[in-house]
N, C-alpha and C positions, 0 to 999 in steps of 0.2 A: 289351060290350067297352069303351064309350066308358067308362063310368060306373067300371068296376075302372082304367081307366087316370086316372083323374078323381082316384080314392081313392089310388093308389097316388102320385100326385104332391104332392096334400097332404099325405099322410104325409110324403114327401120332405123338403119345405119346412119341417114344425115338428121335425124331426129334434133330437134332444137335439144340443150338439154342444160340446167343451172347447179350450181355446184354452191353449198352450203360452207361457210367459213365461219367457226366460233369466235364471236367478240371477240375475247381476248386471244385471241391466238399471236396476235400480231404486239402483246401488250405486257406478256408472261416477263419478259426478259427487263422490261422497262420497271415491274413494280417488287421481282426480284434485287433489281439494284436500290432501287430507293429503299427499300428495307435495310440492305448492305450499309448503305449511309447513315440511314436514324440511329442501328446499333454501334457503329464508327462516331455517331457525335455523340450519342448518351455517353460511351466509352470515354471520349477523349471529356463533354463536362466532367464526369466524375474525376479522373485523373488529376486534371487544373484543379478541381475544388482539394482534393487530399493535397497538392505541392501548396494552395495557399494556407491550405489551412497548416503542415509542415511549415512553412515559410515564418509565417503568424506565431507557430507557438515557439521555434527556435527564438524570435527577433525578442519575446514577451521575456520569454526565460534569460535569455541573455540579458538582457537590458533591469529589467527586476529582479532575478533568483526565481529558483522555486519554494516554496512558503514552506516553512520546517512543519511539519507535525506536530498539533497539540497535544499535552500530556500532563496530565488530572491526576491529583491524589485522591482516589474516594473513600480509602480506609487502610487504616496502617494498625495492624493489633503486636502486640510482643506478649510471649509465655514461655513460661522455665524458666524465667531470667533472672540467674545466680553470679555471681561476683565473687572472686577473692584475689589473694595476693600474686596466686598463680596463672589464673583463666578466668575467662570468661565463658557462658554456657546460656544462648536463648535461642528463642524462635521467632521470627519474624514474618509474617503473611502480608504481604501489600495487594492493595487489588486499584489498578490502575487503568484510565480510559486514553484512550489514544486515537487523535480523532486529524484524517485528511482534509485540510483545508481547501486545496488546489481545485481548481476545475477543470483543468487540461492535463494531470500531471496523476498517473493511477501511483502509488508505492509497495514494493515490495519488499517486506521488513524479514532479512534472509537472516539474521541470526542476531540473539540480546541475550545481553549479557550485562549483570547488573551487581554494586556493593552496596554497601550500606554502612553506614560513617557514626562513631561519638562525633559530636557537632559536626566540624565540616573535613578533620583532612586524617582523623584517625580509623584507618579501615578495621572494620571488625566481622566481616561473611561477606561472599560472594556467590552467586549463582548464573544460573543461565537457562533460558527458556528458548521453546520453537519461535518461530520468524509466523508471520502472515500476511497477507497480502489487503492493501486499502485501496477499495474504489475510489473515483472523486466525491469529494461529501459524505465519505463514511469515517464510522468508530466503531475501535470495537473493544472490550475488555481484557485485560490483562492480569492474570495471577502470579505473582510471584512469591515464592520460599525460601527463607533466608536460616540456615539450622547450622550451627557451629556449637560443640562440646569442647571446644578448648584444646584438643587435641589431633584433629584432624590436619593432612600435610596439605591440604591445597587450600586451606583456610588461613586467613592472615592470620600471622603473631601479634597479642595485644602486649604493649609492655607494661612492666610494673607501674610508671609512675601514669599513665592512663589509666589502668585498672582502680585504682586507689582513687582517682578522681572522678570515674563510673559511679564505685559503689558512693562517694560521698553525693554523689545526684540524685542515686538511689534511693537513700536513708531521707532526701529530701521530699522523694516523692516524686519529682520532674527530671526526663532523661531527654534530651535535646540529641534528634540525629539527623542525617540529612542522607541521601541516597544518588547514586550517580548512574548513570545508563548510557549503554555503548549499541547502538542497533546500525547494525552495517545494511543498509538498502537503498534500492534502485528505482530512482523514479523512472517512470516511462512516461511518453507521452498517450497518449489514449486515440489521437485521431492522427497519429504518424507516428506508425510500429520502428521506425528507424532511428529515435530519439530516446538515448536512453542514459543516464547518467550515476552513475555509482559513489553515492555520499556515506559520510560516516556521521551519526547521528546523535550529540549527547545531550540528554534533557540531565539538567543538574534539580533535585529536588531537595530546598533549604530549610531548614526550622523545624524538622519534622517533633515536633515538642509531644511525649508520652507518658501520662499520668502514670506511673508504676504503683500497684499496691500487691504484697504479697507474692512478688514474681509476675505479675501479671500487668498489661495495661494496653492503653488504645492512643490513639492521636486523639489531640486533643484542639486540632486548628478549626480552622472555620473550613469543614466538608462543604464544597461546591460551592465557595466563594472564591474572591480570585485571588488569595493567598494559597489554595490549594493547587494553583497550575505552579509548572514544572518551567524553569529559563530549560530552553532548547537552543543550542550550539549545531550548525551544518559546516564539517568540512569534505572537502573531497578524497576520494577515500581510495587508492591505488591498490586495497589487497581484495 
C-alpha cells in the first residue's frame, strides 16, 4: 500500500501541466502608448492650428486695420428747448445703433462719452454712458441724454453771440447740430486671446437738422438711409 501511494504521488508531482496567458497581457503597455500619442498629436494639431490661425489674424490686421465700428442715427428728439441772451436750456435723447463689422476682431467699448454741437464746432451738453462689449457681427443700441439748464459747471458755456444765432434758427423753425463721440475700446482677437489692441474711437455725426416747434422737436433726416450713418475716426489710444 505504502509503495502504490509512493507511485501515485510522483505521478502527481511530474503531472504534464498548461499555464493560461491573457491576450493582452503582453500588449497592455504597447496600446497604453499609442493612446499617449493620439492625445500628444490631437494636442500639438490644435496648438499649430491656434499659432496659424494667431499668425493669420496679426498679418490681416496689420496689413488692413481693424474695421471701425458702425454707428446709426435712428432718432434724435430735443424738448424744453428755451433760448435767451443768457442760456441756453434743452434736452436731447439720441438712440443710436452700433454695429461690429470684424469677423476676427470681438470690441470691447470700455467707456463713451459723447457732445452735441449748434452746427459743427459750437459745444452746447455733454454726457457719458456705460461701455459694452460687441461680438463679431453684432449691434447693439445705444441711449444717450443730453440735459443742460444753462447753469450747470461741467456743461459747456454757450456765448452770447451763438445764443442770438440759436434762437434766430429757432424762430425759423430748423436748428442744425451735429454730435461727437469719444469710445475708448479694445479690440481683441477671438481665436488668439493674446491679441489685443486699445483704440480710441470717434464717430463724428453731421447735419443733425431738427424741426423745432414750441420747444419741442425731432430729426428731421432720412432715419436708416445712409445720411444717417456716423463718419467713424480710429486712432490708437495710450490711456
Amino acid at each position: 500500500m505504502a509503495a502504490a501511494s509512493s507511485s501515485n504521488e510522483f505521478h502527481y508531482k511530474n503531472m504534464p501541466y498548461t499555464v493560461l496567458v491573457p491576450e493582452n497581457y503582453g500588449s497592455s503597455g504597447e496600446s497604453t502608448s499609442a493612446r499617449t500619442n493620439n492625445i500628444l498629436q490631437v494636442v500639438t494639431t490644435l496648438i499649430s492650428i491656434m499659432i496659424f490661425s494667431c499668425t493669420l489674424i496679426m498679418v490681416m490686421t496689420s496689413s488692413l486695420g481693424p474695421k471701425p465700428p458702425l454707428v446709426q442715427i435712428n432718432s434724435l428728439t430735443l424738448s424744453n428747448f428755451t433760448v435767451s441772451n443768457t442760456k441756453l436750456a434743452a434736452q436731447w435723447v439720441a438712440n443710436i445703433s452700433v454695429y461690429n463689422p470684424n469677423v476676427a476682431l470681438e470690441l470691447s467699448l470700455e467707456r463713451i462719452e459723447s457732445m452735441i454741437f449748434y452746427k459743427e464746432n459750437d459745444a452746447l451738453a455733454i454726457t457719458s454712458v456705460d461701455g459694452f462689449d460687441l461680438e463679431v457681427k453684432e449691434g447693439k443700441n445705444l441711449k444717450m441724454k443730453f440735459a443742460t439748464s444753462g447753469y450747470e459747471g461741467d456743461q459747456p458755456i454757450v456765448e452770447y453771440p451763438v445764443l442770438r444765432d440759436i434762437e434766430d434758427a429757432k424762430k425759423n423753425g430748423m436748428v442744425r447740430f451735429s454730435m461727437r463721440l469719444s469710445i475708448w475700446t479694445t479690440y481683441k482677437a477671438k481665436y488668439c486671446l493674446t491679441w489685443r489692441r486699445r483704440f480710441l474711437v470717434n464717430p463724428y455725426c453731421l447735419g443733425l437738422n431738427v424741426r423745432v416747434l414750441a420747444g419741442n422737436g425731432s430729426l428731421t433726416n432720412n432715419i436708416g438711409g445712409e445720411n444717417s450713418f456716423c463718419d467713424v475716426v480710429v486712432r490708437l489710444s495710450d490711456s
